[in-house]
C-alpha angles and dihedrals in degrees: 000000000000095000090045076059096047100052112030095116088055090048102051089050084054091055093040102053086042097069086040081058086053116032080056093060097243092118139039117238087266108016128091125025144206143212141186125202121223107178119300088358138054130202118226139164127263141236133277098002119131103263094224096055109049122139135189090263088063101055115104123224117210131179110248095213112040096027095231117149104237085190101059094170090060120069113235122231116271082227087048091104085056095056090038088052096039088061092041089058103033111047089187105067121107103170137020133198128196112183145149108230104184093221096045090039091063100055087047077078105041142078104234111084125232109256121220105171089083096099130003097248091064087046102044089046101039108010090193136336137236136225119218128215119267113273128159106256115272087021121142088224095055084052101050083045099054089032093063089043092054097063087084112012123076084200135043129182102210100215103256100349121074139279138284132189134190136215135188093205121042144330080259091066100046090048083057085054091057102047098051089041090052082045099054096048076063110054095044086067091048084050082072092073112041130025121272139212113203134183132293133235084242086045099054096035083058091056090043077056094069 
């Protein structure tokens, strides 16, 4: 009960962020998941619950360090050891998002790369993105795999899977991530009928700048 209490704020902003996952089309009813750390401990969402009715109450807790569910009535993620491992490796995460945005997801599978020099949002927000290797889904394998990717990148296309971004500073930035990075996958198959002008290396060094 005390750490219900304790993190009842984080748990409602899982919940939250996890129907605007959904209601924007980025994630299937059941599919995708989501967690926030909040010190030793981080709040994700659980298996097998309908995405667009989540509430506080169904919101797991799990100890960042040890791996143990706090929260034994509710059914963990099968992707909850890549978000464990992701905050283990990468202090300065705050908020992670596993989704599968139909037009990221595809090119999760493809050869062509997602390109995010198109305009300076998807830039500024993503710089570039990186493919991880091919793992069954819930693997530990899959988990050690995005985890290590995740030390550097904000956004990950998980080969034939789906996508995951990172933020250091809230659920809100790493929707944003998803979004432009959705965004992006669109507009690079777009890039295929018209002629672009993307940005420079002048250009992008301006916005790091920033």
């Amino acid at each position: 009960m005390l750490y219900t209490f304790l993190m009842l704020k984080e748990k409602e902003e899982v919940a939250y962020y996890m129907k605007r996952v959904y209601e924007r089309g980025l994630t299937t009813s059941l599919g995708g998941n989501i967690s926030l750390r909040s010190g030793s401990l981080m709040a994700i969402t659980p298996s097998s619950l309908d995405k667009a009715n989540l509430r506080a109450a169904d919101i797991a807790l799990v100890d960042i360090e040890s791996g143990e569910n706090l929260t034994p009535h509710l059914k963990l993620s099968i992707e909850s050891e890549m978000h464990r491992k992701i905050y283990l490796k990468r202090d300065s995460a705050k908020a992670v998002i596993h989704a599968h945005s139909p037009f990221s997801s595809l090119f999760s599978s493809a050869k062509e790369e997602i390109l995010c020099d198109i305009i300076q949002e998807s830039y500024y927000q993503l710089k570039s993105v990186k493919k991880s290797i091919y793992a069954v889904m819930g693997s530990s394998e899959l988990a050690e795999a995005v985890s290590n990717d995740a030390r550097d990148s904000n956004a990950i296309l998980i080969r034939n899977h789906g996508v995951l971004t990172v933020s250091d500073r809230s659920l809100l930035d790493a929707l944003e991530r998803l979004e432009c990075l959705e965004n992006a996958a669109k507009m690079t198959l777009m890039a295929k009928t018209v002629n672009l002008s993307r940005l420079t290396e002048s250009e992008k060094a301006e916005i790091d700048r920033l």
